[in-house]
FITORVEX-559057 format. One record per residue (C-alpha): residue in three letters; y, x, z. Coordinates in Angstrom, 2 decimals, padded with zeros to 5 digits, always signed. Layout:
// residues N
Ala:Y:X:Z
...
// end
This chain:
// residues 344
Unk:+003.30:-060.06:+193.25
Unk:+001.80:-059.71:+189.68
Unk:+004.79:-062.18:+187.93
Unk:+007.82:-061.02:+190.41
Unk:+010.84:-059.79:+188.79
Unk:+013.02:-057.75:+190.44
Unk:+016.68:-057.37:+189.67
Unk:+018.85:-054.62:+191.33
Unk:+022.15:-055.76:+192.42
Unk:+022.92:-052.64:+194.61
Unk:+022.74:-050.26:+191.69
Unk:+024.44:-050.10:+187.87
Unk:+021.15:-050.85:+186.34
Unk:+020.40:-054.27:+186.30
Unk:+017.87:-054.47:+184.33
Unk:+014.88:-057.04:+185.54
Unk:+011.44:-055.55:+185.76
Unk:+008.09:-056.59:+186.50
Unk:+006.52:-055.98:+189.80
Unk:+003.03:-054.77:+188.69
Unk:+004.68:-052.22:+186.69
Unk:+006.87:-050.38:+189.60
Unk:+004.76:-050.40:+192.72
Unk:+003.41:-047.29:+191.18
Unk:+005.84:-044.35:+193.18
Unk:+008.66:-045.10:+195.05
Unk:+011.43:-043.10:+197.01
Unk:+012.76:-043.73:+200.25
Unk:+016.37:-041.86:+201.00
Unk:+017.81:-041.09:+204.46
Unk:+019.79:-037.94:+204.40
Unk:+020.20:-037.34:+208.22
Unk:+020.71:-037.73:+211.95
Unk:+017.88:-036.97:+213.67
Unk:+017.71:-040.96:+215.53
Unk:+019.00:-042.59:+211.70
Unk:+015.23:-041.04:+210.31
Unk:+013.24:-041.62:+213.13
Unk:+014.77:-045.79:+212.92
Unk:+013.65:-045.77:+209.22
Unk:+009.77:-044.87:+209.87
Unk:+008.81:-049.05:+210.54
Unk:+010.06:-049.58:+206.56
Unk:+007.99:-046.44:+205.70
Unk:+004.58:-047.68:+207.49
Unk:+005.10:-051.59:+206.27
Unk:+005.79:-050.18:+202.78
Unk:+002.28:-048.45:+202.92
Unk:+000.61:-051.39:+204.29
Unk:+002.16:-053.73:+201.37
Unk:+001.88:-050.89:+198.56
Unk:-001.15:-048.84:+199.67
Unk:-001.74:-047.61:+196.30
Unk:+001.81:-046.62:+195.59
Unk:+002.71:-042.83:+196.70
Unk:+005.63:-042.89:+198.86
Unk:+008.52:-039.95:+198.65
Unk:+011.19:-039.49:+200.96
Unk:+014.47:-037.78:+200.43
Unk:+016.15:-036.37:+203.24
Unk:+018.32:-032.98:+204.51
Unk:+016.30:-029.50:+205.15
Unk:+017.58:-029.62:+208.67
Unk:+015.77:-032.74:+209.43
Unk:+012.78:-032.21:+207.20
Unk:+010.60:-031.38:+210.00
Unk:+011.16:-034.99:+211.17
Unk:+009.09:-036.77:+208.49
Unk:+007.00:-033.94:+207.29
Unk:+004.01:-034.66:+209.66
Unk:+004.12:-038.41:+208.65
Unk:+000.35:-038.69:+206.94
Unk:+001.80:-042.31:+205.48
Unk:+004.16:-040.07:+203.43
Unk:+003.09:-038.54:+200.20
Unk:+005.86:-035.99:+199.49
Unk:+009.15:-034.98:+201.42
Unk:+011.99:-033.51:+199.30
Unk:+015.01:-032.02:+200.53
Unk:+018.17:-029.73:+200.09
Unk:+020.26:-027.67:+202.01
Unk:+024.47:-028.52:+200.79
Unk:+024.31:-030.55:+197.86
Unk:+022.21:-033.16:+196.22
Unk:+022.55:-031.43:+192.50
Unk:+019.85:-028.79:+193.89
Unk:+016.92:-031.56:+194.38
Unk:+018.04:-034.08:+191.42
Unk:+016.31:-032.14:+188.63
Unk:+013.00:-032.36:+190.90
Unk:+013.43:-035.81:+191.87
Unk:+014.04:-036.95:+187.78
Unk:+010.42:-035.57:+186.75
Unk:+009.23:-037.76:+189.56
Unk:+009.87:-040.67:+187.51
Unk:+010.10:-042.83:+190.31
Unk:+009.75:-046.95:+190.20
Unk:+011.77:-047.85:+192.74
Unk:+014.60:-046.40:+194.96
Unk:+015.10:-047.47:+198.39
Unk:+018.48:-046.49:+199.96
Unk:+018.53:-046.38:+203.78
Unk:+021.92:-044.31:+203.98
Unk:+023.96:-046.15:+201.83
Unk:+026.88:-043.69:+201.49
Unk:+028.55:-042.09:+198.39
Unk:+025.95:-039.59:+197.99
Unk:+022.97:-041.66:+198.20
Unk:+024.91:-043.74:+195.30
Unk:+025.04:-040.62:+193.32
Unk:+021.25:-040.32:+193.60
Unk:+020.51:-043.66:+192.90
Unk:+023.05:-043.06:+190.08
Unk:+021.32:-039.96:+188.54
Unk:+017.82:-041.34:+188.63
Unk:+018.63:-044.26:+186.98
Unk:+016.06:-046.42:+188.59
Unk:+015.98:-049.95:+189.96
Unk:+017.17:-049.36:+193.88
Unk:+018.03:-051.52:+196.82
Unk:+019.76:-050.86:+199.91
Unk:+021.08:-052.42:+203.28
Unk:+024.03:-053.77:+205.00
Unk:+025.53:-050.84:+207.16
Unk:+028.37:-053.34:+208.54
Unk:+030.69:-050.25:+208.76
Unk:+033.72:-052.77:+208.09
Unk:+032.88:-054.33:+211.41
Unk:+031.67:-051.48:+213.28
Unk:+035.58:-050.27:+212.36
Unk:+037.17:-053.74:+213.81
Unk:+035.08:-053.16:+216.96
Unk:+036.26:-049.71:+217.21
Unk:+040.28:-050.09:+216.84
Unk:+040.52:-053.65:+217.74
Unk:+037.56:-054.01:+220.40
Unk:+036.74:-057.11:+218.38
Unk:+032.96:-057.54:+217.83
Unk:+031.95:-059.10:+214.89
Unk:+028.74:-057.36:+214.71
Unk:+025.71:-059.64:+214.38
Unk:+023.31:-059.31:+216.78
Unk:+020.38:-057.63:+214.96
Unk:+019.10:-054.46:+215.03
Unk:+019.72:-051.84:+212.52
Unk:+015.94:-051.45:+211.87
Unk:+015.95:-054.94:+210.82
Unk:+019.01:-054.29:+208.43
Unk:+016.68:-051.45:+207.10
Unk:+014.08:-054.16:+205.92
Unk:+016.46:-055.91:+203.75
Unk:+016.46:-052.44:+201.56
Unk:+012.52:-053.43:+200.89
Unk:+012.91:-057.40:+200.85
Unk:+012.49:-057.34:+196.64
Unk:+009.06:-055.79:+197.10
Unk:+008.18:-058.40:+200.05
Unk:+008.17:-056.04:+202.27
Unk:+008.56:-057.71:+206.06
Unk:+008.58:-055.88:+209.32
Unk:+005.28:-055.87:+210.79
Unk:+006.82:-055.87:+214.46
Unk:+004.87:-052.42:+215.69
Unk:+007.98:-050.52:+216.56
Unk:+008.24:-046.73:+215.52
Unk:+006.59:-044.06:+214.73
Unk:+006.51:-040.39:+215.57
Unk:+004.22:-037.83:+214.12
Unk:+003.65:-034.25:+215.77
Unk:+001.66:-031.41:+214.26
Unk:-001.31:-030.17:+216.38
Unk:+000.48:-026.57:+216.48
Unk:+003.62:-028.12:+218.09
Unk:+001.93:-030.22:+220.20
Unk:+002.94:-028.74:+224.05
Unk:+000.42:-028.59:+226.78
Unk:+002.70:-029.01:+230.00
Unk:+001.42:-026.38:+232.13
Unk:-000.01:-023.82:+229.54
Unk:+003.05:-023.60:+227.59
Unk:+005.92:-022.84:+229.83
Unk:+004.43:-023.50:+233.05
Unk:+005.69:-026.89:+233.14
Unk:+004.06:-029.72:+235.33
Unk:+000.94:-031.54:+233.44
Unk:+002.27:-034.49:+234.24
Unk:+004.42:-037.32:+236.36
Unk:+007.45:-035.79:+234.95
Unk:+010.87:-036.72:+234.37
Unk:+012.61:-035.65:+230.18
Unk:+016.38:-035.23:+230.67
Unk:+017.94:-034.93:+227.70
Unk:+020.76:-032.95:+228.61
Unk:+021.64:-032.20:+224.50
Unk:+023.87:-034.31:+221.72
Unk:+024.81:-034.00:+218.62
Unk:+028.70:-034.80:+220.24
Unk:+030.30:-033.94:+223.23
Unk:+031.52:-038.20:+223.78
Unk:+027.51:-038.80:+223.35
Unk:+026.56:-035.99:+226.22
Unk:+025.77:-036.39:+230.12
Unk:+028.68:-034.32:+231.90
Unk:+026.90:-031.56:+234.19
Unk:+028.16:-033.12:+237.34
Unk:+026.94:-036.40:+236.35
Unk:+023.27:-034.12:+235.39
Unk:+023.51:-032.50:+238.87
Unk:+023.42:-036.14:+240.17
Unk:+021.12:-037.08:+237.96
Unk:+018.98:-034.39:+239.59
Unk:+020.26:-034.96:+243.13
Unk:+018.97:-038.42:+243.43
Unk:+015.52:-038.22:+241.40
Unk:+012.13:-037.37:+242.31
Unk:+010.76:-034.55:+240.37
Unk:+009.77:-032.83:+238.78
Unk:+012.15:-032.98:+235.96
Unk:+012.19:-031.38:+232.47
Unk:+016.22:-030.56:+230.98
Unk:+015.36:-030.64:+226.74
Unk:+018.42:-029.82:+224.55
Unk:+019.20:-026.98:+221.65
Unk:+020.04:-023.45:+222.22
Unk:+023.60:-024.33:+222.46
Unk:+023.21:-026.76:+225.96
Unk:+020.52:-023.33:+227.54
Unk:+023.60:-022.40:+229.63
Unk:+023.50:-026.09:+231.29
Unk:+019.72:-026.43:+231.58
Unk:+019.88:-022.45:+233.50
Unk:+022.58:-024.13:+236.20
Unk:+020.13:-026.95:+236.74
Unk:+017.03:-025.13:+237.43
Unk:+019.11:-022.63:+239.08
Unk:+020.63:-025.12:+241.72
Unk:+017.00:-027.22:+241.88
Unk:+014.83:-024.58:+241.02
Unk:+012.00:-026.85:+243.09
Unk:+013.21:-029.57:+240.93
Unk:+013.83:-028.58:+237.22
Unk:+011.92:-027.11:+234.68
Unk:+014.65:-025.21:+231.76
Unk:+013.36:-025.98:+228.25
Unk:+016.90:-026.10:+226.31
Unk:+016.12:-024.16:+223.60
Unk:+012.70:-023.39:+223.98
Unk:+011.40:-026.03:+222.22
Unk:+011.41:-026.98:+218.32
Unk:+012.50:-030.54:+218.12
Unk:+008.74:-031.22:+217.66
Unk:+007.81:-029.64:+220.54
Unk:+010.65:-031.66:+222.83
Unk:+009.51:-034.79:+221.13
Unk:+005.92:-034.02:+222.61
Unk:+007.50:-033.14:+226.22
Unk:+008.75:-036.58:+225.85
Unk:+006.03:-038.23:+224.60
Unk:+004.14:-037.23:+227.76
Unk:+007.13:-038.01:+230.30
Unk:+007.13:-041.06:+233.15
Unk:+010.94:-041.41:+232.25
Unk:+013.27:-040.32:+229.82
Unk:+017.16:-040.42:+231.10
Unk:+019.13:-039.62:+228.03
Unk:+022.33:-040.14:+226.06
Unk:+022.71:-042.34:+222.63
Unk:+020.39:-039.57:+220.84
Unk:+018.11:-038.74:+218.28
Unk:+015.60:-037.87:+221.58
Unk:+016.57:-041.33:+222.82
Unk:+014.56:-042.86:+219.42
Unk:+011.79:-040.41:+219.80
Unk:+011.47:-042.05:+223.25
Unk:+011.18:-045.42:+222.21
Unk:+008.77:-044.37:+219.23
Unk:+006.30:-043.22:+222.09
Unk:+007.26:-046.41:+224.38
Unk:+008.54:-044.35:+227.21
Unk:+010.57:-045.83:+229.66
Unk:+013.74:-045.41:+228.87
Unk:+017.46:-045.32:+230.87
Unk:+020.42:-044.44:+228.32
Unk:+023.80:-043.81:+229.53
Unk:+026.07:-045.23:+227.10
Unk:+029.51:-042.83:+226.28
Unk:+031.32:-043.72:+223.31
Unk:+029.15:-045.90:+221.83
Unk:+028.04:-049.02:+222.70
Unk:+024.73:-050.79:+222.20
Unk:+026.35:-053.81:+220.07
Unk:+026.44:-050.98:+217.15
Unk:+022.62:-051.89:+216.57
Unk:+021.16:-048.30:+217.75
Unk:+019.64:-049.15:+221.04
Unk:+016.38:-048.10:+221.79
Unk:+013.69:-050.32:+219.16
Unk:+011.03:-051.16:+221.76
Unk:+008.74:-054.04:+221.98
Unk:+006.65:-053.44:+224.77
Unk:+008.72:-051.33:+227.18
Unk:+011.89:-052.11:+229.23
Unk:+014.68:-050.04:+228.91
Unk:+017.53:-049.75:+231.19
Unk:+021.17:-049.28:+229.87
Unk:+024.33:-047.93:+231.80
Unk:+027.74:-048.47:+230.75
Unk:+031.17:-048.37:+232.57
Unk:+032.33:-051.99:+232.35
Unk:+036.30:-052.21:+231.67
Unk:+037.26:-049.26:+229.92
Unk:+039.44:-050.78:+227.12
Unk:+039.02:-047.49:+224.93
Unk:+035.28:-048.17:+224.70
Unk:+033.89:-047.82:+221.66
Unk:+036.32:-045.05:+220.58
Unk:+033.93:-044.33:+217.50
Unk:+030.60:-045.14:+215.84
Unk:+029.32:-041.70:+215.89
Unk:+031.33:-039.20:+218.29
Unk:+034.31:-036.49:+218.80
Unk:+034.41:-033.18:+220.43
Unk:+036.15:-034.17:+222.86
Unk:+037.51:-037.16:+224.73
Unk:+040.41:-039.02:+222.78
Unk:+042.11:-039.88:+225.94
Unk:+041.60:-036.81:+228.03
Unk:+039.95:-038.86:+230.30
Unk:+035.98:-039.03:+229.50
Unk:+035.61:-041.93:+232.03
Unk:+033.06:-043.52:+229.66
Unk:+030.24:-041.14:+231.12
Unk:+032.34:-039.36:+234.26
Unk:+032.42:-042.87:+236.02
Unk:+028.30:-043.95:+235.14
Unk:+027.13:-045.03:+238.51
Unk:+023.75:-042.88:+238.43
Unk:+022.86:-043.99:+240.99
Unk:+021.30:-047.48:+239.44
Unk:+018.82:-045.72:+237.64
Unk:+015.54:-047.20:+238.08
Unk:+012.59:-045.25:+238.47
Unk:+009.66:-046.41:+236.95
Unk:+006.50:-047.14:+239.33
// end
């Protein structure tokens, strides 16, 4: 890589620059959700591998520091609260080499913009993704968005190593089943009852179902704002289902799941922590549909996926509403539960 030169064409600096003299610190920018971070930690581990001597900084939200924090391949995490001017004076002494953009929105521009450093970023396809949605046309290629990630890294020959994702726990938020909350050790069920929108979320009839028809015992994870719905499950299967909505940091739920037979879950950020820890894996699609490039990134586990065929207001949006658009809410109200497989 000694004689590369690299040339931004995603930024206003154009300038060409030598390889050998910007593999020294580089910063990696994802602002949020919780899934968008976990799908960018396969650039962040093939970056290391290629560039072990460079020291690798990652930009992201406070809310969803705690996501990368505990990644040892990561040298520093910065973040800020509302707006980006409170980290830029921090992130110019840096000096940084190289900026890689894996949000790609106005702000992350601005960034790249401030720091005035040679930066690269991806195709987010949201063109497309916006024909699909109004005109149910799919243009989409068929590639994953992890994959679209690795063309942010391509000028430092970067390539995806093919290992999947990562997930990184602290040892004081790891969760011992039994001695925590007096949860089962093991041969559980994770059922994520929690989303970040309401289009995204299992309905709690379709949950009681869920319930009705699966061996236990199961574990409902979700914030403190989906406890009411975990207390009616383990109230009406209290044989059956273990609470933990809002018991658990999202560290802590990621290491329920990582210890689960099964995760059943929405298109969630818990849904990627899943396939980080090659869990099996059933998602129940609402809104969104898995041609958006967000399924579950697994290479040596089989995942099952349930969507209601013929619904011709399906994919009402790339990310979610509050509420159903047409009133309706067939999308997850008419899931046929009852063709989830259970794993042996």
């Amino acid at each position: 890589m000694a004689n590369r030169k690299l040339v931004d064409t995603q930024s206003p600096i154009f300038a060409p620059i030598n390889a050998s003299l910007i593999l020294k610190k580089i910063l990696i920018i994802r602002f949020s959700s919780i899934g968008d971070i976990v799908l960018t930690s396969p650039v962040i581990r093939c970056l290391r591998q290629s560039i072990p001597d460079a020291e690798i900084h990652y930009l992201t939200k406070t809310n969803f520091r705690s996501i990368t924090e505990n990644n040892p391949l990561l040298d520093k995490v910065h973040s800020f609260d509302q707006s980006i001017k409170e980290i830029l004076p921090a992130l110019k002494k840096e000096k940084f080499d190289f900026v890689v953009d894996l949000h790609n929105n106005l702000r992350s521009f601005r960034v790249r913009t401030a720091l005035r450093r040679p930066s690269a970023t991806f195709p987010k396809l949201n063109f497309k993704k916006w024909i699909l949605v109004n005109f149910k046309k799919n243009l989409l290629p068929d590639i994953h968005i992890v994959d679209r990630y690795f063309k942010a890294v391509e000028p430092l020959g970067v390539v995806n190593d093919g290992q999947g994702l990562d997930f990184f726990i602290s040892v004081k938020e790891r969760v011992v089943p039994e001695l925590t909350f007096g949860w089962p050790k093991e041969n559980y069920i994770a059922l994520v009852v929690g989303a970040a929108h309401f289009t995204k979320r299992i309905p709690l009839e379709k949950l009681r179902e869920i319930c009705r028809n699966t061996e236990g015992p199961i574990v409902a994870l979700g914030g403190k704002e989906d406890a009411a719905t975990g207390e009616k499950l383990a109230a009406e299967f209290p044989e059956k289902v273990y609470h933990a909505c809002g018991k658990c940091s999202l560290n802590q739920s990621a290491s329920v799941i990582k210890h689960a037979r099964h995760v059943i879950t929405g298109d969630t950020g818990l849904m990627h922590i899943a396939a980080a820890f090659q869990r099996p894996i059933t998602v129940l699609w609402g809104n969104t549909v898995p041609e958006f490039g967000m399924y579950p990134y697994v290479q040596n586990t089989k995942w099952q996926s349930l969507e209601v065929d013929g619904l011709d207001c399906r994919p009402c949006s790339k990310i979610g509403f509050s509420k159903c658009p047409k009133g309706h809410f067939k999308c997850m109200l008419d899931q046929q539960v009852s063709q989830i497989h259970q794993p042996s």
